[in-house]
MARPA-294539 format. One record per residue: residue in one letter; x, y, z of N, C-alpha, C in turn. Coordinates in steps of 0.05 Angstrom, whole numbers, padded with zeros to 5 digits, always signed. Each point is the difference from the previous one (the first is absolute). Layout:
AXYZXYZXYZ ...
This chain:
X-03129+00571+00914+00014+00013-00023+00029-00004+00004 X+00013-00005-00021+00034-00010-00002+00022+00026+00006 X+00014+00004+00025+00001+00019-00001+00029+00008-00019 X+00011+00023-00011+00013+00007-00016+00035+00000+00004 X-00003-00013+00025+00030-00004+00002+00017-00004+00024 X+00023-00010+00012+00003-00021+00020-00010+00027+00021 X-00011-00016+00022+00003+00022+00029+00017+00007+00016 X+00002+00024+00010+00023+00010+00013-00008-00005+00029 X+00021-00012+00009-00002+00003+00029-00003+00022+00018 X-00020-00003+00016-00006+00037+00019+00013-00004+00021 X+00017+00019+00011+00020+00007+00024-00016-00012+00025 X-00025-00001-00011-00022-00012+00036-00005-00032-00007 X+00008-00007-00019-00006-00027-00005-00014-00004-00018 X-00013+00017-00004-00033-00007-00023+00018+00004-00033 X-00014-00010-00010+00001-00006-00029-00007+00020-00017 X+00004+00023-00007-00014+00026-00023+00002-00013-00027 X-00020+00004-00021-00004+00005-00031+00021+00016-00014 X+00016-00006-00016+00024+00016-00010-00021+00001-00029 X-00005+00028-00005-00014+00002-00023+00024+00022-00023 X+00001-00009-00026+00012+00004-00020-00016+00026-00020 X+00021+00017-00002-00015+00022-00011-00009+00001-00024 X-00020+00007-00008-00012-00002-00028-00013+00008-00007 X-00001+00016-00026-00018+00031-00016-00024-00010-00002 X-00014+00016+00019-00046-00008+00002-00003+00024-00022 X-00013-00004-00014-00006+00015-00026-00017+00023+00012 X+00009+00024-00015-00023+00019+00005-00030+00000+00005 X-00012-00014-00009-00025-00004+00000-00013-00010+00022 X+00021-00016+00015-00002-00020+00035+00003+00020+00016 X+00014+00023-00003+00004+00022+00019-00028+00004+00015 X-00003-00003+00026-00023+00020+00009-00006+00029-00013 X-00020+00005+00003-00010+00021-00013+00000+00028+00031 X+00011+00020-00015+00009+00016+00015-00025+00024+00003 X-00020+00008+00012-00011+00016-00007+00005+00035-00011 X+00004+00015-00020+00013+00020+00002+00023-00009-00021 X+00014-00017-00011+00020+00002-00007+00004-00020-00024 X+00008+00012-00016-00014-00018-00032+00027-00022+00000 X-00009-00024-00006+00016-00026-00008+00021+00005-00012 X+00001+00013-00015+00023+00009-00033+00020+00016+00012 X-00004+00007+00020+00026+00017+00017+00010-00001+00021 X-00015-00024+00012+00012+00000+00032-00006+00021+00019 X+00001-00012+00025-00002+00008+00029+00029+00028+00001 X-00022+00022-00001+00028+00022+00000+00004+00010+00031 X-00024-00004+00018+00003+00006+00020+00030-00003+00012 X+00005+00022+00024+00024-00009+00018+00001+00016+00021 X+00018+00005+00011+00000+00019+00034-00002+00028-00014 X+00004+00006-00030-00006+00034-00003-00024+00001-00001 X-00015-00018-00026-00026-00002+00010-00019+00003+00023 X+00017-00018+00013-00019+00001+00037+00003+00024+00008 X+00025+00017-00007+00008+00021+00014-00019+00024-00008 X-00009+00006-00025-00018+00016-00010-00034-00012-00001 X+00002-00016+00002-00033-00016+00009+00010+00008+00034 X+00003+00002+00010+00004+00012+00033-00007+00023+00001 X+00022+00015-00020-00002+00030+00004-00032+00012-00001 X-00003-00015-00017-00024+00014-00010-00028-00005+00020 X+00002-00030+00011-00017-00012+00024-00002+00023+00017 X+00026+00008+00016+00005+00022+00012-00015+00025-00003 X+00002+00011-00026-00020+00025-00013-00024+00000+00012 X-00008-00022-00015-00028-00015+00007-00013+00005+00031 X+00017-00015+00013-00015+00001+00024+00004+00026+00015 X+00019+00015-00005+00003+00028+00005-00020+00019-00011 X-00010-00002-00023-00021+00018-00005-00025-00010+00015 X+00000-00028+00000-00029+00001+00016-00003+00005+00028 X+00024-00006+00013+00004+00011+00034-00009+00043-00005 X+00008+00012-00021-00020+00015+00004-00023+00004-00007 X-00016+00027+00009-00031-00003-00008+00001+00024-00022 X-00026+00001-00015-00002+00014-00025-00004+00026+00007 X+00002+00009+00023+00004+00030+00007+00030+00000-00002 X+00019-00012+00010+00026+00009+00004+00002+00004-00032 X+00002-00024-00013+00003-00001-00039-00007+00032-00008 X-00031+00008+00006-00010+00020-00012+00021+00018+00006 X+00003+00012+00022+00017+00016+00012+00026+00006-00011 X+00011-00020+00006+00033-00004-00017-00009+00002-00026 X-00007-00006-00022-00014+00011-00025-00007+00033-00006 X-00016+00014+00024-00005+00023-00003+00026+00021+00008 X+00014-00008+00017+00033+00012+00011+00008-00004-00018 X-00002-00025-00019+00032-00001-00019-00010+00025-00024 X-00031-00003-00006-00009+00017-00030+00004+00028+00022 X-00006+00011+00019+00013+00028+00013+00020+00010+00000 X+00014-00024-00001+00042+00004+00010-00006+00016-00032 X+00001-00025-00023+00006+00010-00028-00004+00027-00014 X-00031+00005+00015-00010+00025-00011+00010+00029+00023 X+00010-00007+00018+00017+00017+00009+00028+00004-00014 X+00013-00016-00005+00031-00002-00008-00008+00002-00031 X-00025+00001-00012-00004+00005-00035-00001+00037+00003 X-00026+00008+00022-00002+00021+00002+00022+00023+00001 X+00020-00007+00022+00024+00012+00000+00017+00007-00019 X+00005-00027-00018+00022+00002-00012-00017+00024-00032 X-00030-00006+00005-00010+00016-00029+00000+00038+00014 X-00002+00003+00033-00001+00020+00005+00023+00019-00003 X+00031-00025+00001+00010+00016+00007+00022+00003-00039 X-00008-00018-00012+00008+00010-00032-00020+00004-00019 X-00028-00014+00003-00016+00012-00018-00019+00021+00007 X-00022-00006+00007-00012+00022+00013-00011+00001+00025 X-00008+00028+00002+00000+00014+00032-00041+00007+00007 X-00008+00004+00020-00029+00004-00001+00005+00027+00017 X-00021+00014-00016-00005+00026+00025-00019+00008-00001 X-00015+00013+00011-00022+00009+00016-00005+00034-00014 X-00019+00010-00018-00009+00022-00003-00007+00020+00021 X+00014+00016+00012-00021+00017+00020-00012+00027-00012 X+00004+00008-00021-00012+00035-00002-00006-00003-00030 X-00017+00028-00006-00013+00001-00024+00016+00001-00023 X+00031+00016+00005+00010+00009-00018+00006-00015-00028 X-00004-00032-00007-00001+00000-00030-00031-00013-00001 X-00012+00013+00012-00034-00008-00018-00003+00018-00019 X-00004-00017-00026-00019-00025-00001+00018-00026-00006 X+00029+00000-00002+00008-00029+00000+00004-00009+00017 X+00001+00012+00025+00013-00019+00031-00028+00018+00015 X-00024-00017+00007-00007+00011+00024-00004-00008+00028 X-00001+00020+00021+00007-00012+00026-00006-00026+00003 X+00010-00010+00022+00002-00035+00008+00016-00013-00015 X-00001+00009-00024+00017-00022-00025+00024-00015+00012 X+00000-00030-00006+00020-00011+00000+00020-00006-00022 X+00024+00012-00004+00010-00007-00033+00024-00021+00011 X+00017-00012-00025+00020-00012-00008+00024+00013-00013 X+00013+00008+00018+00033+00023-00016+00017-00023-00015 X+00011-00001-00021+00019-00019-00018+00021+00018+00015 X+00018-00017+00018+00021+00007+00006+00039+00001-00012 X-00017-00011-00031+00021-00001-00024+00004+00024-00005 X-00013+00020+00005-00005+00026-00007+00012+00015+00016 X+00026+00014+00007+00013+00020-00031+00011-00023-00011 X+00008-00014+00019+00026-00023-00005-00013-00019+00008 X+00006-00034-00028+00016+00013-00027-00013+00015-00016 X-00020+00004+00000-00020+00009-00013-00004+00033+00000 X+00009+00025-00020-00002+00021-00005-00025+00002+00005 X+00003+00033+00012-00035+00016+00004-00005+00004-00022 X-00025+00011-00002-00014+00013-00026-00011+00015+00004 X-00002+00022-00021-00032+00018+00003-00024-00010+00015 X-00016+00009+00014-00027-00014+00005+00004-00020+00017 X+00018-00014+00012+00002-00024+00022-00004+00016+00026 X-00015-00017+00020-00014+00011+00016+00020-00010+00018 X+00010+00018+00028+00024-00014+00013-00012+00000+00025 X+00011-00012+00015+00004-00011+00034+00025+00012+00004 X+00000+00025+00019+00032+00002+00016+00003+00008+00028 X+00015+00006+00011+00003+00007+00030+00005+00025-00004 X-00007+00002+00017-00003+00035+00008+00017+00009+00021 X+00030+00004-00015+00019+00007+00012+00009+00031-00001 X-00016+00019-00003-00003+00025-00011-00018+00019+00025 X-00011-00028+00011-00022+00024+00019-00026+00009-00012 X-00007-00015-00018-00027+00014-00021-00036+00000+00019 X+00007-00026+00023-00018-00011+00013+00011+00012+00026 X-00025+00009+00016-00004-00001+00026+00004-00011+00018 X+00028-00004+00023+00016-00020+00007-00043-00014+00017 X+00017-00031+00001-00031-00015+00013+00010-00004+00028 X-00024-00003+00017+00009-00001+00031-00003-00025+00000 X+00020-00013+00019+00008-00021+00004-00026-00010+00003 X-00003-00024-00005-00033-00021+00006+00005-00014+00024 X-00018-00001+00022+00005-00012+00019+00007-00028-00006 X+00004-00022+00011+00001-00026-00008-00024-00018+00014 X-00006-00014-00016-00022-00010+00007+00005-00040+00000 X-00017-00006+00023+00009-00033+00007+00011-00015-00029 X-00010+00008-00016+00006-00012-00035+00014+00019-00025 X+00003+00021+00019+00028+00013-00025+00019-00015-00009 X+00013-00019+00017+00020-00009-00007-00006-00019-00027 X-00032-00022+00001-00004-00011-00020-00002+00007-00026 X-00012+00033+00001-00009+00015-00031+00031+00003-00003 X+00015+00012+00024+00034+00005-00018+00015-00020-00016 X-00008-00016+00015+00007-00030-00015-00008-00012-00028 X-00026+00007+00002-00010-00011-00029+00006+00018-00020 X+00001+00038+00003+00013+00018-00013+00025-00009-00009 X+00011-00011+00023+00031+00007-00013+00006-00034-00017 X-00010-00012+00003-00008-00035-00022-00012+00013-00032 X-00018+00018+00007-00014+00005-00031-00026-00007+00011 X-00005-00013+00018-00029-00010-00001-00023+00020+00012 X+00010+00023+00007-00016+00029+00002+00004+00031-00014 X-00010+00015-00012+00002+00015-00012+00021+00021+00015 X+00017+00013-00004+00013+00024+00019-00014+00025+00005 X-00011+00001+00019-00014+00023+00002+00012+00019+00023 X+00025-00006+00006+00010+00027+00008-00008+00036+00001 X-00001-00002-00022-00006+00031-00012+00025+00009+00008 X+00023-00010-00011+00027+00022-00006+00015-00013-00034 X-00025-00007-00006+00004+00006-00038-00019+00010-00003 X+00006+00009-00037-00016+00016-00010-00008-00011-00026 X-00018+00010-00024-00005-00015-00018+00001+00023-00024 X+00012+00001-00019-00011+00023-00020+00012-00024-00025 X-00018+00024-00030+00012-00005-00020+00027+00018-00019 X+00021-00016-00013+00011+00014-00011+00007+00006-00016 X-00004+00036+00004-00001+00011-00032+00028+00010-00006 X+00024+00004+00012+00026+00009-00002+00022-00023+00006 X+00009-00003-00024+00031-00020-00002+00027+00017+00011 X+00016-00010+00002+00024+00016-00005+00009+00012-00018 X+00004+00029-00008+00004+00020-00011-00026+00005-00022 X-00014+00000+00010-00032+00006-00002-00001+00027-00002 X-00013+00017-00016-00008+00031+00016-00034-00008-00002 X-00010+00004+00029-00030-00003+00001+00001+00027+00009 X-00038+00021-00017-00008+00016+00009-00027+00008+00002 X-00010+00014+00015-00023+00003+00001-00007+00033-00017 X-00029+00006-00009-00008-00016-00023+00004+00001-00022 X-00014-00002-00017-00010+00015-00030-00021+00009+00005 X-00011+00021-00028-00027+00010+00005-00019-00012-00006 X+00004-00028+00000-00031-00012+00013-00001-00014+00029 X+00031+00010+00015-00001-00015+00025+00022-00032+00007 X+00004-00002-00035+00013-00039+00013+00023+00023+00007 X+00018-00040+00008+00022+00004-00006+00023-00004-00019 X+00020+00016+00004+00018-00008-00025+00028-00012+00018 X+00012-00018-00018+00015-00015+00003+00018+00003-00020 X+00023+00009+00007+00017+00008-00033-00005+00012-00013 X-00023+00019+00003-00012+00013-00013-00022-00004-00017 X-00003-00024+00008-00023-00014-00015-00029-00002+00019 X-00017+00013-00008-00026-00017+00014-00012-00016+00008 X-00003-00008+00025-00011-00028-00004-00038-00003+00008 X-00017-00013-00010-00023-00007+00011-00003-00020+00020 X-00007+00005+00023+00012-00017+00023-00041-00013+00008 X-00005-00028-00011-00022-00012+00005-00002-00009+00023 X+00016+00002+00023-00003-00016+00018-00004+00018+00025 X-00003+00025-00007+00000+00016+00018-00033+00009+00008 X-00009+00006+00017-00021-00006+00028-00023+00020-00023 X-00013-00013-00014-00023+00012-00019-00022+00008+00018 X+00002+00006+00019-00019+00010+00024+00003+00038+00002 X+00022+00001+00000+00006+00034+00002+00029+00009-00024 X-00011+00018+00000+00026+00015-00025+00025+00009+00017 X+00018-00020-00012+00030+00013+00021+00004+00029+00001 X+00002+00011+00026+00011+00025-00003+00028-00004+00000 X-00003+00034-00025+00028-00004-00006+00027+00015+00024 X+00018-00014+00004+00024+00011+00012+00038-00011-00004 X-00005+00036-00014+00026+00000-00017+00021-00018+00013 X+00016-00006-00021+00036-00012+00004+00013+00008-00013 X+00017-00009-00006+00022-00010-00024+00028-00017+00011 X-00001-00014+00002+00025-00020+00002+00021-00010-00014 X+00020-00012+00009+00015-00019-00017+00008-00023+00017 X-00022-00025-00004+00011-00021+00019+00033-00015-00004 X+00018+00010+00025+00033-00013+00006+00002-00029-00005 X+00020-00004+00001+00002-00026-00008-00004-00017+00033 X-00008-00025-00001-00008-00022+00022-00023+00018+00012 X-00017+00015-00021-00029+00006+00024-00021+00012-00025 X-00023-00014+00010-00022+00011-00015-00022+00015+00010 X-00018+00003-00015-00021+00020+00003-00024-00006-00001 X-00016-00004+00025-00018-00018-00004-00028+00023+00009 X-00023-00006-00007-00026+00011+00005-00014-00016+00010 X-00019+00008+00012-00037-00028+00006-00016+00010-00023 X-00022-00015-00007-00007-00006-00016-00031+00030+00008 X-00007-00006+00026-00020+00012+00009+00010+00030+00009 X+00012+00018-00032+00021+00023+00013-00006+00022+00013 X-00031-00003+00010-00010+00027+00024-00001-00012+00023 X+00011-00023+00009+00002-00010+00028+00021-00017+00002 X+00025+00006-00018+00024-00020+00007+00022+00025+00010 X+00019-00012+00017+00021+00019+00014+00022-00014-00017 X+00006+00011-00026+00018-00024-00020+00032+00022+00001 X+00015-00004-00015+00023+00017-00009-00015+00028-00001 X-00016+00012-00011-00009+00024-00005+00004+00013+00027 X-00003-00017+00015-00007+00014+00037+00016-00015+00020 X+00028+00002-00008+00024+00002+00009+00023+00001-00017 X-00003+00014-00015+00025+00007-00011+00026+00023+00016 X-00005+00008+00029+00016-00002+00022+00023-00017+00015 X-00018-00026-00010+00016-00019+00013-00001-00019-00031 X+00037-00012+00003+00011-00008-00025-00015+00019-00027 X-00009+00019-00009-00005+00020-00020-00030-00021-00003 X-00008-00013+00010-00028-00019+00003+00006-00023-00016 X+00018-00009-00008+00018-00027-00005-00013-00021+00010 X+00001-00021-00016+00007-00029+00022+00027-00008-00010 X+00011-00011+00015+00021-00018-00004-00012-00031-00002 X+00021-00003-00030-00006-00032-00012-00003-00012+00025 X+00020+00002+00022+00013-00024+00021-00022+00001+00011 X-00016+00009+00007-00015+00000+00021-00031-00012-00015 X+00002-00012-00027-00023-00005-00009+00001-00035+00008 X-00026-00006+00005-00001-00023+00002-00003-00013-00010 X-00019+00007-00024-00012-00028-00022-00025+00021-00008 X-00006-00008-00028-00018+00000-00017-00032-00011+00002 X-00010+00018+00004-00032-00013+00010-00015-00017-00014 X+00001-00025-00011-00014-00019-00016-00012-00002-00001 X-00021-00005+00026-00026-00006-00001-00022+00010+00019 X-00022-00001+00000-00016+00004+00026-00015-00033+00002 X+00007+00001+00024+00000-00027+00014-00029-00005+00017 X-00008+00015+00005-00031+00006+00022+00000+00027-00008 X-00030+00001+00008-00020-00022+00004-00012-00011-00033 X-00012-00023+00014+00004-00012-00034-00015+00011-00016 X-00016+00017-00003-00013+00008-00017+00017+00027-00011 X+00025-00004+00011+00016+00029-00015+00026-00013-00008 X+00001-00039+00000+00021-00008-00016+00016+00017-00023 X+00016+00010-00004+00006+00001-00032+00029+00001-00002 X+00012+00006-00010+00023+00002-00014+00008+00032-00006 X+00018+00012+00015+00005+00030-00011+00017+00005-00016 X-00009+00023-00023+00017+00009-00021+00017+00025+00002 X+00016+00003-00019+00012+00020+00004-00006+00017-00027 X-00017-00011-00018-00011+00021-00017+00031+00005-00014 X+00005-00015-00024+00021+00002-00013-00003+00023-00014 X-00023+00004-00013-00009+00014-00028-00001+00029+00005 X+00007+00005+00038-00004+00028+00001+00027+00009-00003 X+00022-00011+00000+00030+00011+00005+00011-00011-00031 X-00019-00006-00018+00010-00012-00020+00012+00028-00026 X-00002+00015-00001+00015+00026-00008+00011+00018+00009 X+00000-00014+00036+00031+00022+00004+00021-00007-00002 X+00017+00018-00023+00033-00012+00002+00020-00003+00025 X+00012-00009-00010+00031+00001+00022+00005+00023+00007 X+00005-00003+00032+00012+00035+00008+00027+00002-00021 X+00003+00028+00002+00022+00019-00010+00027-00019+00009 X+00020-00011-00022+00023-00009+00014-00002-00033+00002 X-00016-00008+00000-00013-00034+00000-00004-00012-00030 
């Protein structure tokens, strides 16, 4: 074959082919596997650099075994639902632990509920909202220290995450029937109570025994309400310490609004506050 043009002499003596450059049509191109004709070879060193990276991945996941994978999988969904738990314990809601009779038939022992911790704030109390507060008054029987046991430290832990109910027993649970500048009294002559002077029919109260009656008359102060149990021949409510703070709670010390019952499941529900019973008492005197 004729070759294409004079030869250049090679620095070792030999003779090289001086070949002349000239456009091989697309179609002569080798065929690239992966990489369509109409656009050219895009590959380059970034390419390689991320076809590497990723080789790398590769052989890194398989140098481990499908226990480690599982593992790191079950830590990462733990981490989350710890750090979800927290952040819902410590702005949305709180879990606590039922210990005593006093609002059966809506809370009975064991109950696990859900307190809306929007509640007072931002969220105003109401008639009939069932509260969570601390018992900064002395209403409860100081508790003797609990010994500690090889795994206290774990239940304190998951308590204080959200992921265990608080069962302390230095809160308390009632419902409330006295706002600020409220006058609540005990009774009329069929026994309720009045609220502003108004009567109320209270459905939620322990249809097992007839409340006995024991007199009051109040005027709930401002930042504290007046709360009762539901079950009122076995609750130690305001009625039975009005000694200490005139039997007050203080807003501050409320924790949150009881939402729900959480366990056991066959006592799921959702708690009310019975709008329809406070729905004709007016505004205190001055409001």
């Amino acid at each position: 074959m004729p070759e294409t043009g004079p030869r250049t002499p090679d620095p070792q003596g030999q003779d090289q082919p001086r070949v002349a450059s000239s456009a091989v049509p697309a179609a002569e191109h080798p065929a690239v596997p992966g990489v369509r004709a109409d656009r050219g070879f895009t590959g380059g060193p970034a390419h390689a650099g991320t076809a590497s990276k990723r080789a790398r991945r590769a052989r890194s996941r398989e140098r481990h075994s499908p226990l480690f994978l599982w593992a790191k999988e079950v830590a990462t969904v733990v981490l989350v639902a710890i750090v979800l738990s927290f952040l819902i314990k410590t702005f949305l809601f709180r879990a606590f632990y039922i210990p005593s009779e006093s609002m059966v038939n809506t809370l009975d022992v064991n109950d696990r509920i859900f307190v809306n911790l929007l509640v007072p704030e931002p969220f105003a109390l109401e008639h009939g909202d069932v509260v969570v507060f601390r018992d900064t008054q002395g209403w409860l029987v100081p508790m003797a220290e609990k010994e500690a046991g090889p795994f206290t430290w774990v239940q304190d832990g998951l308590t204080f995450i959200g992921l265990l109910p608080d069962n302390s027993e230095q809160h308390l649970v009632k419902r409330v029937v006295g706002l600020p500048g409220d006058r609540v009294a005990c009774c009329d002559a069929g026994g309720r109570l009045l609220v502003n002077g108004i009567p109320v029919d209270e459905p939620y109260i322990n249809p097992a025994e007839v409340p006995q009656v024991r007199e009051f008359d109040v005027v709930v102060p401002e930042g504290k309400v007046w709360v009762m149990g539901d079950n009122r021949n076995h609750s130690a409510d305001s009625r039975a310490h009005t000694d200490s703070n005139g039997g007050f709670v203080d807003i501050a010390d409320i924790e949150g609004k009881a939402a729900v019952i959480a366990w056991p499941l066959n006592r799921i529900t959702a708690l009310d506050n019975y709008p329809d019973v406070f729905r004709d008492v007016p505004d205190p005197a001055g409001k």
